[in-house]
C-alpha positions in Angstrom: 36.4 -10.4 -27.6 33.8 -12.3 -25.7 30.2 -11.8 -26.2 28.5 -10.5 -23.5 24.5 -11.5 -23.2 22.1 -9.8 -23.8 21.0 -7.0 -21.0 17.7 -8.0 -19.0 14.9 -5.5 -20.0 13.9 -3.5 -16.9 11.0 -3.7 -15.0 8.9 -0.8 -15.9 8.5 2.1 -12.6 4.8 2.2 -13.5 2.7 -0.5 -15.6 -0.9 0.8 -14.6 -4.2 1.5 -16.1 -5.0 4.7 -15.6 -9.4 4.8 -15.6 -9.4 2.0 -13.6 -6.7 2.7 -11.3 -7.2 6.3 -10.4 -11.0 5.9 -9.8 -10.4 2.7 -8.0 -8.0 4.5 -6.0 -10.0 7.5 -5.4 -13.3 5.7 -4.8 -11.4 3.8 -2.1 -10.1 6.6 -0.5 -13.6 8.5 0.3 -14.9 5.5 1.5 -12.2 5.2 3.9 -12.3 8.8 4.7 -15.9 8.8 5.2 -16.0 5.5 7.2 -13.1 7.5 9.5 -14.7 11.1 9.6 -18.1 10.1 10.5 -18.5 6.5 11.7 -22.1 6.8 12.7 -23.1 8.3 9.4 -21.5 5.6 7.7 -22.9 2.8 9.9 -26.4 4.5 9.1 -26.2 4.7 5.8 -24.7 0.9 5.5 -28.0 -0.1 7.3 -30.3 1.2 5.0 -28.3 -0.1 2.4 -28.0 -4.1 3.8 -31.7 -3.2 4.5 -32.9 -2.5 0.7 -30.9 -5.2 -0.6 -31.9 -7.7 1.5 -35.9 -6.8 1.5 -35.5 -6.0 -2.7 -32.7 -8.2 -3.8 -32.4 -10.8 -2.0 -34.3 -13.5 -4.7 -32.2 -12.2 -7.3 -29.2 -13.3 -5.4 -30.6 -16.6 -4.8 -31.8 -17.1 -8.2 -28.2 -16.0 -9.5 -26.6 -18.1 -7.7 -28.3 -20.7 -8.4 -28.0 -20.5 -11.9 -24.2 -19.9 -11.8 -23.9 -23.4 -10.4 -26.5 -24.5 -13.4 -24.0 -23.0 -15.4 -20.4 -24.7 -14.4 -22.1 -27.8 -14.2 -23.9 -27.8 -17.8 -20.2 -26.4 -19.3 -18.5 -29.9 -17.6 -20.5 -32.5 -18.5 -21.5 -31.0 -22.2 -19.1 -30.9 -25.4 -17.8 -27.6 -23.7 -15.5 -29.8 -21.2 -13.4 -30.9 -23.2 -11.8 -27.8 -24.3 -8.4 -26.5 -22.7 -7.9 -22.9 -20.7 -5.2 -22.3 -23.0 -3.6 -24.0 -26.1 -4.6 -27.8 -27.1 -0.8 -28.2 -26.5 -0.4 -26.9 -23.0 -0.3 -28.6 -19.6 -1.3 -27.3 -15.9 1.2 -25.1 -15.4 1.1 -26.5 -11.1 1.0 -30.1 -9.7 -2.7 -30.9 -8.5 -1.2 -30.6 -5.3 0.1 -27.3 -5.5 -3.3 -26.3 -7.0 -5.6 -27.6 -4.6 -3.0 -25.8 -1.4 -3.7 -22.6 -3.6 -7.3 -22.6 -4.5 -8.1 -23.4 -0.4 -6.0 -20.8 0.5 -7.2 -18.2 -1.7 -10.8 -19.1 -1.3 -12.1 -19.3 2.2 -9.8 -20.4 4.6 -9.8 -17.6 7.4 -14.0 -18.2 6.7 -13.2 -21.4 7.7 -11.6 -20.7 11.2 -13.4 -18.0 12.2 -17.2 -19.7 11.3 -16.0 -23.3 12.1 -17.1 -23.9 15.3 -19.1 -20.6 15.6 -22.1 -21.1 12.8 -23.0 -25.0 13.3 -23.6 -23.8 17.5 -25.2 -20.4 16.4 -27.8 -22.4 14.2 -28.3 -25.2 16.8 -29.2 -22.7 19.2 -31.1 -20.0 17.1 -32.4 -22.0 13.9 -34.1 -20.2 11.1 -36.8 -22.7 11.9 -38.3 -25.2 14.8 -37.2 -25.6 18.3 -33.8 -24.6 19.1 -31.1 -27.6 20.9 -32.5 -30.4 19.7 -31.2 -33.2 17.7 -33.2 -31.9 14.7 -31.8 -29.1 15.3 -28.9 -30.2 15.0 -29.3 -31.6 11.7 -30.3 -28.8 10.3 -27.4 -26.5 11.8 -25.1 -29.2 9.8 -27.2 -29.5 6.8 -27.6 -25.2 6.3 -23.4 -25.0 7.1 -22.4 -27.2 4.3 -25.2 -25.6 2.3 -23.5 -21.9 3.0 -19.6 -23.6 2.5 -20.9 -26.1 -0.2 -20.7 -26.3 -4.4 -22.5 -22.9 -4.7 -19.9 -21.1 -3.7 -17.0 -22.9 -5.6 -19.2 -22.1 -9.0 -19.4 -18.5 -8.3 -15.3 -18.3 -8.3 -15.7 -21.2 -11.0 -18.1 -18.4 -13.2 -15.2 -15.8 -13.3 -12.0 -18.2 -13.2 -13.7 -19.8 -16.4 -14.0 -16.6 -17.7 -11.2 -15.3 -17.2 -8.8 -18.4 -18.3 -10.5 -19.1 -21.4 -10.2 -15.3 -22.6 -6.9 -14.9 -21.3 -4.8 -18.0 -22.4 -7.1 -19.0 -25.6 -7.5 -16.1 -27.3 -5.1 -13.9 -26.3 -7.3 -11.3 -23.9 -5.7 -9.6 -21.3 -6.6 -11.3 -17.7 -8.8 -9.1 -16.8 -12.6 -9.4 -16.0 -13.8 -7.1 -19.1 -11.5 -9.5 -21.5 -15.1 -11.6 -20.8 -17.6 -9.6 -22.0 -15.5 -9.5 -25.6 -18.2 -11.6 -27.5 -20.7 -9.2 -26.2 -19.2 -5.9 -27.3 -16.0 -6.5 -28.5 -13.3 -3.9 -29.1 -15.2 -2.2 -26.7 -13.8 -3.9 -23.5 -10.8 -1.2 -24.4 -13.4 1.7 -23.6 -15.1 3.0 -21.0 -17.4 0.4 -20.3 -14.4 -2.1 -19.8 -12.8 0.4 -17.5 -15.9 0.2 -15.2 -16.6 -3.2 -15.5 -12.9 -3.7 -14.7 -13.7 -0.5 -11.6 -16.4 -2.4 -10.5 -14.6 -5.8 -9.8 -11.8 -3.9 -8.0 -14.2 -2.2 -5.3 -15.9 -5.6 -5.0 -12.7 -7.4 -4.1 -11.5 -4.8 -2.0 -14.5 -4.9 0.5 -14.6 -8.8 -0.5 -11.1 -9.0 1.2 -11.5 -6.5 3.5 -14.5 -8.6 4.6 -12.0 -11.5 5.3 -9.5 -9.5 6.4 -11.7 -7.8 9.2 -12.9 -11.3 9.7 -9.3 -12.0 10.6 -8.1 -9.8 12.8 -11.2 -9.7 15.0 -10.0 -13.8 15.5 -6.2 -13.5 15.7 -6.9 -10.4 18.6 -9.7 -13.3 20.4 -6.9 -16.2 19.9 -4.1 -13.4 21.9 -6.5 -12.6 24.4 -6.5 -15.7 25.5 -3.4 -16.6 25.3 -1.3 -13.7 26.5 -4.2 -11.1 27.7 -3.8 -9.0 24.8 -6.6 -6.3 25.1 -10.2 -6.8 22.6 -9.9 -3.3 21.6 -10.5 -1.5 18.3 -7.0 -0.2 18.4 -4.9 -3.3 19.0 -6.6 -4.9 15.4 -5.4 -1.9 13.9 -2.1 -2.5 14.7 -2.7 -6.2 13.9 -4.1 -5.3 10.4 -0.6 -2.8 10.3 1.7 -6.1 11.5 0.3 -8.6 9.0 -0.3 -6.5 5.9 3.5 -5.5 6.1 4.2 -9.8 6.3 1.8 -10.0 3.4 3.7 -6.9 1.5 6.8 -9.3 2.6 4.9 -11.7 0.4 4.3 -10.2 -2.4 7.7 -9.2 -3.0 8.2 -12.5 -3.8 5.8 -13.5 -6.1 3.9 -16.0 -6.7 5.6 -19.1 -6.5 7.9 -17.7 -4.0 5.4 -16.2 -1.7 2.0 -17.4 -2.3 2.6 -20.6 -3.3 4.9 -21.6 -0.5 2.4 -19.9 2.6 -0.2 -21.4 0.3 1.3 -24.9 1.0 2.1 -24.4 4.7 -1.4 -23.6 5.7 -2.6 -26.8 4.0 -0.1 -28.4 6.0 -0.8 -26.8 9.5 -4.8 -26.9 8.3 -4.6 -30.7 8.0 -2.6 -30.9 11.3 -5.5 -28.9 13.2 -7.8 -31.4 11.5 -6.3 -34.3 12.4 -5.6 -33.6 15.5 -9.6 -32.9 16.6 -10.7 -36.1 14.4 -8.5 -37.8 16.6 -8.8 -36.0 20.2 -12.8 -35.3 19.5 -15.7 -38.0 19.3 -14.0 -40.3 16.6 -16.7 -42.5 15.2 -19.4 -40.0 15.8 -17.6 -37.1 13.6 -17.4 -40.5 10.9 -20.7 -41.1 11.0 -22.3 -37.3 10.8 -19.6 -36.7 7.9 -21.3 -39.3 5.7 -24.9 -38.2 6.7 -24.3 -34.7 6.8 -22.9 -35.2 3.1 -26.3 -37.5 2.6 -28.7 -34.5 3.8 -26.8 -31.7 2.0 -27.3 -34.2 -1.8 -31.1 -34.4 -0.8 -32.0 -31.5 -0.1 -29.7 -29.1 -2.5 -32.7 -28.3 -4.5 -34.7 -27.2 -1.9 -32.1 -25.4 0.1 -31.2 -23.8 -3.5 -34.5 -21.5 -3.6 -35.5 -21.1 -0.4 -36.2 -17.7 1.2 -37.9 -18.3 3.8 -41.2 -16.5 2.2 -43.9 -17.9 4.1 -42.2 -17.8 7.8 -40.6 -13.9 7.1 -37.4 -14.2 9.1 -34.3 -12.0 9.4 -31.9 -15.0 9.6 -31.8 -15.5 5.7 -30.2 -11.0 5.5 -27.8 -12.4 8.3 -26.8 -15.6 6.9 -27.5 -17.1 3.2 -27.4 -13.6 1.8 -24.4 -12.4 3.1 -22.5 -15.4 2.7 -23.7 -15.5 -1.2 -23.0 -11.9 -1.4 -19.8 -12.6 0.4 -18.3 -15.0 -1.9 -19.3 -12.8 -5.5 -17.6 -9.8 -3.6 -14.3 -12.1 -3.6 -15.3 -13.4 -7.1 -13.2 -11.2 -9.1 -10.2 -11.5 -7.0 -10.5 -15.4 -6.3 -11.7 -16.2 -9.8 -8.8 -14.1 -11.4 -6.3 -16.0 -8.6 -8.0 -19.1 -9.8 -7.6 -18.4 -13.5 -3.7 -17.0 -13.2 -3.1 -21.0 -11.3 -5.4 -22.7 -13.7 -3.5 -23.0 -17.5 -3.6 -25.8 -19.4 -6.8 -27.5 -17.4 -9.4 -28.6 -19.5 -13.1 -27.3 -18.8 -13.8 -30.5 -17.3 -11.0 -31.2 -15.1 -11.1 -27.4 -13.7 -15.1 -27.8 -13.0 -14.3 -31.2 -11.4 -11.4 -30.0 -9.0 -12.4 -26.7 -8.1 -16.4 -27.5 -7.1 -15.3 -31.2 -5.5 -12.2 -30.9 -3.8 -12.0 -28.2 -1.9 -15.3 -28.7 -0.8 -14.4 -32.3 0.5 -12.0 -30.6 2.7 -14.5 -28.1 3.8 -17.0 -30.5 4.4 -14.3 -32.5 6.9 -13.4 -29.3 8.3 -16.9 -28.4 9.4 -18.0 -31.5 10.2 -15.1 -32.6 12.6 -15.0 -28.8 14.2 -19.0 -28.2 13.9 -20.3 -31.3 14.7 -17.5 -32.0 18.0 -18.5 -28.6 19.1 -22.1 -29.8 18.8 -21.4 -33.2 20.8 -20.1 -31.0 23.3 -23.2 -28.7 24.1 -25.7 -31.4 23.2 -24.2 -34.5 24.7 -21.4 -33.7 27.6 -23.8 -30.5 28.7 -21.1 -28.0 28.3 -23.7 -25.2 27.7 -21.1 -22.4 28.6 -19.7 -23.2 24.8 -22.6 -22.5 23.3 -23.2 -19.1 25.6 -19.5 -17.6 25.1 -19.9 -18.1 21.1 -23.3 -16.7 21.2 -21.9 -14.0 23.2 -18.8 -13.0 21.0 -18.1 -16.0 18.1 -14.2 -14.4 17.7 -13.8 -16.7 21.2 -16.0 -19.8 19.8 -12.3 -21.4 18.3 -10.6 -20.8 21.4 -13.4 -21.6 23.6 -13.8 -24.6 22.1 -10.2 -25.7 22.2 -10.2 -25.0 25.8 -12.4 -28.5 25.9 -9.6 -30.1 24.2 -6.7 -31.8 25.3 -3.3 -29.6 24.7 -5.2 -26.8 24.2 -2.4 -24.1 24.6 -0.6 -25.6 21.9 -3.8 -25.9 19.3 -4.7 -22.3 20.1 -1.3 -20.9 19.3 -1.5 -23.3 15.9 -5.0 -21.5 14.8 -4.1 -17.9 15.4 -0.8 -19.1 13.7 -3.0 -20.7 10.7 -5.3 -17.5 10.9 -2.4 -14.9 10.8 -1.2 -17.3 7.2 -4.8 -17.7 5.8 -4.8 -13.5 6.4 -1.4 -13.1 4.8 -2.3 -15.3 1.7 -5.5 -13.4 1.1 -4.2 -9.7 1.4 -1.4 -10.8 -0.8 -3.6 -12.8 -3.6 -5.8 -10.1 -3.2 -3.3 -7.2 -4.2 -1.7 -9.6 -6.9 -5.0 -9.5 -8.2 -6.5 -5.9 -8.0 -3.0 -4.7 -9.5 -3.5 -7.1 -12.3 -7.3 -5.5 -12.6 -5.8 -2.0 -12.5 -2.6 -2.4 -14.9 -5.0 -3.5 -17.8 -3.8 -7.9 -16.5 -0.3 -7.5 -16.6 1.1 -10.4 -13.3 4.7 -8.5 -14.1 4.1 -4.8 -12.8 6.3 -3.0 -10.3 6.3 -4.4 -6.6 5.5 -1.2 -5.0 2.1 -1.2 -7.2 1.3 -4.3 -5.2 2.3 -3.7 -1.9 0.0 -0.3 -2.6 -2.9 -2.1 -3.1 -2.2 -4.4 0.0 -2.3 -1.2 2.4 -5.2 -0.4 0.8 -7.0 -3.6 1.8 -5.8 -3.1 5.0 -6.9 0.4 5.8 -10.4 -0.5 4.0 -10.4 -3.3 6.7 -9.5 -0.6 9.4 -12.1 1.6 7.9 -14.6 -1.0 8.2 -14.3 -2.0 11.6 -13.9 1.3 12.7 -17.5 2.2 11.2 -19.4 -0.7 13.2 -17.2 -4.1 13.4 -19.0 -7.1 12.1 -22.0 -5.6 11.0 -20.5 -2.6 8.8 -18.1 -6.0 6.9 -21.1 -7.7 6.5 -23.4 -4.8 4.8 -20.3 -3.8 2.6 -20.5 -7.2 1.0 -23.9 -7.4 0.4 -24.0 -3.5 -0.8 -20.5 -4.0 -3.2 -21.6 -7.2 -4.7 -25.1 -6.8 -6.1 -23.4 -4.5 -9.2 -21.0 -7.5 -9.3 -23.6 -9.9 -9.9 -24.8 -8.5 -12.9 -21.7 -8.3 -14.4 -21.2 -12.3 -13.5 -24.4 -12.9 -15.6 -22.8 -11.4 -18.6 -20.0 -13.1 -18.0 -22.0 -16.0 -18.6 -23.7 -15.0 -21.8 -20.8 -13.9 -23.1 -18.7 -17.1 -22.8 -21.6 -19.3 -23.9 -21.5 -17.4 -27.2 -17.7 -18.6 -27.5 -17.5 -21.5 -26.7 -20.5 -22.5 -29.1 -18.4 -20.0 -32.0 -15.3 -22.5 -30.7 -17.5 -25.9 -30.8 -18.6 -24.9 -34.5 -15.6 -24.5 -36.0 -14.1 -27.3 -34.4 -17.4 -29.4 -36.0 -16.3 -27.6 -39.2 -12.6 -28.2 -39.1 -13.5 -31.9 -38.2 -16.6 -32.6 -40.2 -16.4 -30.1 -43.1 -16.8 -31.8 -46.6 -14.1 -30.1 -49.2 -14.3 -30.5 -53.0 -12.7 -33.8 -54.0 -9.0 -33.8 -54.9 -6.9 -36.2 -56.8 -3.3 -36.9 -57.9 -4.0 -34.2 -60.3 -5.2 -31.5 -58.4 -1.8 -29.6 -58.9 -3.5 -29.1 -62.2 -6.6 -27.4 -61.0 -5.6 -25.4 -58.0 -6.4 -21.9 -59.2 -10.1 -23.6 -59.8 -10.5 -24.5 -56.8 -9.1 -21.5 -55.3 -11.6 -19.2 -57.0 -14.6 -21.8 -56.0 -13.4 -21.1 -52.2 -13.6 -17.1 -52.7 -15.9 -16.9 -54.9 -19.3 -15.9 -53.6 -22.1 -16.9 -56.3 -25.5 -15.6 -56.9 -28.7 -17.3 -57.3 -28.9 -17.9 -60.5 -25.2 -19.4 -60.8 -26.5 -21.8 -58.4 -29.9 -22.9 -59.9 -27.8 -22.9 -63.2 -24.9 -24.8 -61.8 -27.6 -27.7 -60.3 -29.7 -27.9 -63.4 -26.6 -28.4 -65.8 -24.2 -30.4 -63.3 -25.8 -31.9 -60.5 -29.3 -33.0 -61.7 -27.4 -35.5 -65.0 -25.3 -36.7 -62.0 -28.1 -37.5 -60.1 -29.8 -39.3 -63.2 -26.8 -41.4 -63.8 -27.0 -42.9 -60.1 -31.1 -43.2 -61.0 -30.5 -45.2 -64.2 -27.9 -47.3 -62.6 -29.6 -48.1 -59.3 -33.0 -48.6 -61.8 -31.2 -51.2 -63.7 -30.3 -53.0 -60.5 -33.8 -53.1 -60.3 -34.8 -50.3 -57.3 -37.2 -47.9 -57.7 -35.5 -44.7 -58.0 -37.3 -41.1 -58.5 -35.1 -38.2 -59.6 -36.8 -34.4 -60.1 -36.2 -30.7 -60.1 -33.8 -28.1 -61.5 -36.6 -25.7 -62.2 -38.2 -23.1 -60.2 -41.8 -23.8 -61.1 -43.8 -24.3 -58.1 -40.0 -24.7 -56.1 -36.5 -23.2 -55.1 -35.0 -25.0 -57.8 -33.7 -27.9 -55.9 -32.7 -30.9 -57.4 -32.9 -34.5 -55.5 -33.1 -38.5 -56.0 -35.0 -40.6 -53.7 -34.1 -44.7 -53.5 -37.2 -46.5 -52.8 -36.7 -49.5 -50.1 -40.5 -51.0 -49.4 -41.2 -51.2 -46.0 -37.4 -49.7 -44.8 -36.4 -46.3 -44.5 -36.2 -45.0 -48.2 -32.8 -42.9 -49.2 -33.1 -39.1 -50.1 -30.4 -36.8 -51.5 -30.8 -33.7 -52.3 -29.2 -30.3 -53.4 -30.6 -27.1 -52.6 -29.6 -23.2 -52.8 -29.4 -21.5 -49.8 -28.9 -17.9 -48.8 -26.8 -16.0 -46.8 -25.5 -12.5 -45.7 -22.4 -11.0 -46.6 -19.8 -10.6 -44.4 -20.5 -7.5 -42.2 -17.5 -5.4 -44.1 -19.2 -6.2 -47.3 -22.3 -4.4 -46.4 -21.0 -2.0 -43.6 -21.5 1.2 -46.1 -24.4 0.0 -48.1 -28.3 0.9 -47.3 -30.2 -1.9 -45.9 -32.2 -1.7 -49.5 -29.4 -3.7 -51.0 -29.1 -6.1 -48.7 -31.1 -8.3 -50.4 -29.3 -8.2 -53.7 -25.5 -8.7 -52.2 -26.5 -11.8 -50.7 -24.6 -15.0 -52.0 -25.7 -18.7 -52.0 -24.6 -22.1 -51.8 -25.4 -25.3 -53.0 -25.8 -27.8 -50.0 -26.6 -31.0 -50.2 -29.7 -32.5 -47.8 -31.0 -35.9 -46.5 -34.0 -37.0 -45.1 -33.1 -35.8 -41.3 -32.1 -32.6 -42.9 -29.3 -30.4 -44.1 -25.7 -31.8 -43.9 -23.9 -28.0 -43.6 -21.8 -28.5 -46.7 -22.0 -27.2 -49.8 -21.0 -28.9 -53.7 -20.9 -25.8 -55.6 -18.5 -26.1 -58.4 -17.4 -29.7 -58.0 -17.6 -31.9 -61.5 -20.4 -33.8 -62.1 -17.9 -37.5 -61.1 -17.2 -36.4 -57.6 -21.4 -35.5 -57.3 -22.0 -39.3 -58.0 -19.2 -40.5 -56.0 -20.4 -38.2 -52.8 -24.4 -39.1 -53.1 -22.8 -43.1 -53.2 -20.7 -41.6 -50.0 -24.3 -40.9 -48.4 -26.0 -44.0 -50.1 -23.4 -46.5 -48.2 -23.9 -44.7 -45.0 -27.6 -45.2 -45.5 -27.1 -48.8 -46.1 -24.7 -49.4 -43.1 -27.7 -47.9 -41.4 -30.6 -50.2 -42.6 -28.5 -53.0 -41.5 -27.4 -51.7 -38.1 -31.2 -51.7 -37.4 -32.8 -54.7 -39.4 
C-alpha cells in the first residue's frame, strides 16, 4: 500500500483578534455613517479639529519628527547597525530590486502623481514667504518640495518598520505595532493597552490610506475627463473607488508575491517610463542642472527647514502644507512601516536605514525635480501662465494640464491615470494586508475574505471622506487621526532603545566576558565551578575570599616584580577606613603606573527572589561579586572563587596589556 502524504492543514474561516477588530470595525463604521448622514456636521467638526491641532500641536509634530529622523540615523551609524531584523543567520528574504519596487509603491507613489507637478507651481505662485513668480521663488518652491517628499518622511515609516522587524523576526513577537512597546510593559502588550495601541494604528492607517486613496480617485476621474469626458462629479469617484477596490480585492487574493509584488514592480516600470520620457521630451540640461542644486539647497538648509514654523511671520501655509504632509505620512506609519517590516527580513539595521531613507528618496527627488521643475520652466520661461492658473484652479488637472504641453500627450495621459489606478491598487491592497495583520493579533496567513473586508473598508472611508468635504475633509482626517499616533511612535522609540542596548550588552558579555580559568583537568572540578556560577555570595564570603586568596596572589606578583627591581605597593583586605578591597600598584617613574585591583560589589536579586519579600529585607538578600578594577576603572568581570594561580596569571593578563600600552605610546 502506498503512502499517501500528509493532508495540508486548512486555512482557518476566521483568524482575528477580537478587541482590536470589533472596535476597529465599529469605530470605522460611525465615522462612515456620520460622514454620510450629516456631511456638514462632519465637515464642521473636522475644522475645528484641523484648527486646534494645527494652532496647539503643530510644534510637537515638528519637533517629533524631527527627532524620529535623529533617531534612525543615530541607530545606523552607532553599534546598533550592525544587528540583523531577524536571526544572525538569515538573508533578505527579496532582491534589492524587488525591495526598492515595493517600498516606492507602498510609500507614496499616488502622492507622487497627484502633487508632482501641482505643489512645486502652487509654491512658486503662492510662497509661504517673499514675492511670488520669481526665480527665488522658484528655489524655494523646489527647496520646500523635496523638504515635504525628503528623509523625514522615509524615518517616520523607518521608526515603525524598525520596530516592528526587530520585535517580530528577533525575538519572536507577533508583527504587530504593540509587539514594540514589550520592553516598556511587557506581557502587557497581550492586554488592553496592546489592543488600543494596536486600535489606534488601525484607525490611523485607515484614514492614512483613505487619504491616498481619496487622493487617487479625485486624479484618475481629472485624467478621464480629459480624455474621454468623463463627468468631475462626486458620484463617478464613487464608482471609481467601487471599480478599483474590487482590482485591489483581485489583488489580495493573491498574496504577496503574487499580487503585490508583481503590480509593485510594474509601477516601477511604467513610473520610470513616465520619467524618462519627460527628462527626455522636457528642458534636458536645465532639469540636470536644478536636480543637483535642488539636492545642494535641500543638504544646506535641512536644519533650518527641520524647525521652522513660521512663528514670527504667522501664516496658514505651514496647517495646509508641512503639517499635513507630516501628519500625512505618521497616519500611513503603521501600515507602511508594518509593509516595510513584513519585506524587510534578514537586513541589518544599517543596510535597512541606508536603503529605505536614500533610495527611494533619490527617485523622488528625480521625480520632482524633472516633473516640478519642467512645469516650472514652463510658466516661468515659455510664459505659459494658463498652467499655473488651471492647477491653481483645480491641481487634480495640473498632471494632465501639463502633459498637454508635451509632445504625445494622449498617450502619457493614459500611462498616468494607468500608473495612478496601480499606485491606488497597491496601496488599498498593502493597506488591507496590513490592517488584517493588525487586527488578527500579526498573523500574514488569515482568511482572504478578512482582507478583501478591510479593503472595502478603505474604500467606503475614502467615499465617506470625500463625500463630507473632498480635499479638505482627507486632509483634516490626517492631521486629527495621527496626533494619538505620534505618541505612540515615541514609545516606540524608547522602547526599542532599551533593547537594543539589553542586546549590545550581552553581546559585550558573550564576547568580552572573563570566565574562571580551565585546564586539561577541569573534568575534575566541574561541579566547583558549577556551584561558583550559581552560587550567589554574601559580603563577608567575599571580603573573606579576597583577604585569604587574592591579596597572597597579589603579594607574590609584588615580591617578584620587586626583585626585578620595580617599585611595587600591595594593600588592603581589611575594612578599616575601606570596602575591603585589595589591590597592587607597579610604579613606572614618569609613565603611566599599573593598578589592579579587586573589589566587592553589590547587587540586587533577581526580581523573583524578592518579588514576596518587604522592601526591609532588600538590603540583606543582596549578593556580591569580586570584580577586578584598573586605573580607567572597573573591567565588569568578576574572580570570585578562582584559585589563587589563575589570580597571578590574570593580573600578568592585565600587566602585559599595560605594557603593550606604554610602548604603543612612548
Amino acid at each position: 500500500m502506498t503512502e499517501q502524504p500528509p493532508a495540508r492543514a486548512a486555512r482557518p474561516r476566521v483568524l482575528i483578534n477580537p478587541p482590536v477588530f470589533y472596535t476597529s470595525s465599529i469605530l470605522a463604521l460611525a465615522f462612515v455613517l456620520f460622514g454620510v448622514l450629516a456631511p456638514e456636521s462632519a465637515e464642521r467638526v473636522f475644522g475645528v479639529m484641523r484648527d486646534w491641532t494645527i494652532a496647539s500641536a503643530g510644534w510637537f509634530y515638528v519637533l517629533a519628527v524631527a527627532g524620529f529622523l535623529t533617531f534612525v540615523v543615530i541607530l545606523a551609524v552607532s553599534g546598533f547597525g550592525q544587528i540583523r531584523l531577524g536571526p544572525e543567520h538569515s538573508s533578505p528574504d527579496y532582491s534589492n530590486t524587488s525591495w526598492f519596487a515595493m517600498l516606492f509603491s507602498a510609500g507614496m507613489g499616488i502622492g507622487l502623481m497627484f502633487f508632482g507637478v501641482a505643489e512645486p507651481i502652487m509654491h512658486y505662485v503662492t510662497p509661504p514667504v517673499g514675492d511670488a513668480q520669481t526665480a527665488e521663488a522658484a528655489r524655494q518652491a523646489m527647496r520646500i518640495t523635496f523638504f515635504h517628499w525628503g528623509v523625514h518622511a522615509w524615518a517616520i515609516y523607518a521608526v515603525v518598520a524598525l520596530s516592528l522587524a526587530y520585535f517580530a523576526y528577533r525575538h519572536g513577537l507577533p508583527l504587530a505595532i504593540r509587539s514594540a512597546l514589550y520592553p516598556l510593559i511587557g506581557e502587557r502588550i497581550h492586554g488592553p493597552l496592546g489592543h488600543a495601541v494596536d486600535i489606534f494604528a488601525v484607525l490611523g492607517t485607515i484614514f492614512g490610506v483613505a487619504t491616498s486613496l481619496g487622493f487617487g480617485v479625485i486624479q484618475v476621474n481629472a485624467g478621464l475627463n480629459h480624455l474621454f469626458d468623463v463627468p468631475t462629479t462626486l458620484t463617478v469617484q464613487v464608482v471609481l473607488i467601487a471599480v478599483i477596490t474590487a482590482i485591489a480585492t483581485l489583488s489580495v487574493a493573491l498574496g504577496l508575491d503574487g499580487g503585490i509584488r508583481r503590480i509593485s514592480e510594474l509601477n516601477m516600470l511604467l513610473a520610470v517610463l513616465l520619467l524618462a520620457f519627460v527628462l527626455v521630451a522636457g528642458p534636458t540640461v536645465f532639469l540636470l542642472q536644478t536636480l543637483v542644486q535642488n539636492t545642494g539647497m535641500y543638504l544646506s538648509s535641512l536644519f533650518e527647514m527641520t524647525f521652522n514654523l513660521y512663528a514670527y511671520e504667522p501664516t496658514g501655509w505651514i496647517g495646509g502644507w508641512t503639517l499635513f504632509y507630516w501628519a500625512w505620512w505618521i497616519a500611513w506609519s503603521p501600515f507602511v512601516g508594518l509593509f516595510i517590516a513584513r519585506v524587510s527580513r534578514g537586513r541589518t539595521i544599517r543596510e535597512f536605514v541606508v536603503g529605505v531613507l536614500l533610495v527611494p528618496v533619490g527617485f523622488t527627488f528625480m521625480w520632482m525635480t524633472f516633473f516640478g521643475d519642467t512645469a516650472i520652466h514652463m510658466v516661468m520661461i515659455q510664459g505659459l501662465g494658463q498652467l499655473a492658473d488651471a492647477v491653481a484652479a483645480d491641481t487634480a488637472v495640473a498632471l494632465f494640464r501639463f502633459f498637454e504641453e508635451m509632445p504625445l500627450s494622449a498617450i502619457t495621459s493614459l500611462l498616468a491615470t494607468l500608473l495612478v489606478v496601480t499606485f491606488f491598487v497597491t496601496s488599498s491592497d498593502s493597506g488591507s494586508l496590513v490592517v488584517d495583520m493588525l487586527t488578527n493579533g500579526g498573523h500574514d496567513d488569515s482568511p482572504v475574505w478578512q482582507r478583501v473586508f478591510w479593503a472595502v473598508v478603505e474604500g467606503v472611508v475614502a467615499a465617506a471622506l470625500l463625500a463630507a468635504g473632498g480635499l479638505g475633509a482627507l486632509q483634516t482626517a490626517t492631521i486629527a487621526a495621527a496626533l494619538p499616533f505620534t505618541l505612540v511612535m515615541i514609545l516606540m522609540c524608547w522602547g526599542m532603545v532599551r533593547a537594543l542596548r539589553i542586546e549590545l550588552l550581552k553581546r559585550s558579555a558573550l564576547r568580552d566576558a572573563r570566565v574562571m580559568p580551565h585546564g586539561p583537568h577541569a573534568a575534575l572540578n566541574w561541579q566547583r565551578r558549577l556551584r561558583n556560577i550559581i552560587h550567589q555570595p554574601k559580603r563577608h564570603e567575599v571580603v573573606r575570599f579576597l583577604r585569604e586568596v587574592a591579596l597572597p596572589a597579589l603579594d607574590e606578583v609584588a615580591a617578584e616584580l620587586g626583585r626585578q627591581g620595580l617599585t611595587v605597593r600591595t594593600g588592603g583586605g581589611d575594612e578599616e577606613g575601606g570596602d575591603g578591597r585589595v589591590w597592587v600598584e607597579v610604579g613606572h617613574g614618569e609613565e603611566i603606573d599599573f593598578f589592579y585591583s579587586v573589589r566587592p560589589r553589590a547587587y540586587e536579586p533577581p526580581s523573583f527572589v524578592i518579588a514576596d519579600t518587604v522592601r526591609e529585607r532588600a538590603e540583606a538578600l543582596k549578593y556580591y561579586r569580586a570584580e577586578v578594577h584598573l586605573r580607567e576603572g572597573g573591567q565588569d568581570y568578576d574572580i570570585m572563587g578562582w584559585a589563587k594561580a589563575d589570580i597571578i596569571n590574570d593580573v600578568l593578563d592585565q600587566y602585559e596589556r599595560h605594557m603593550h600600552f606604554l610602548n604603543a605610546v612612548r
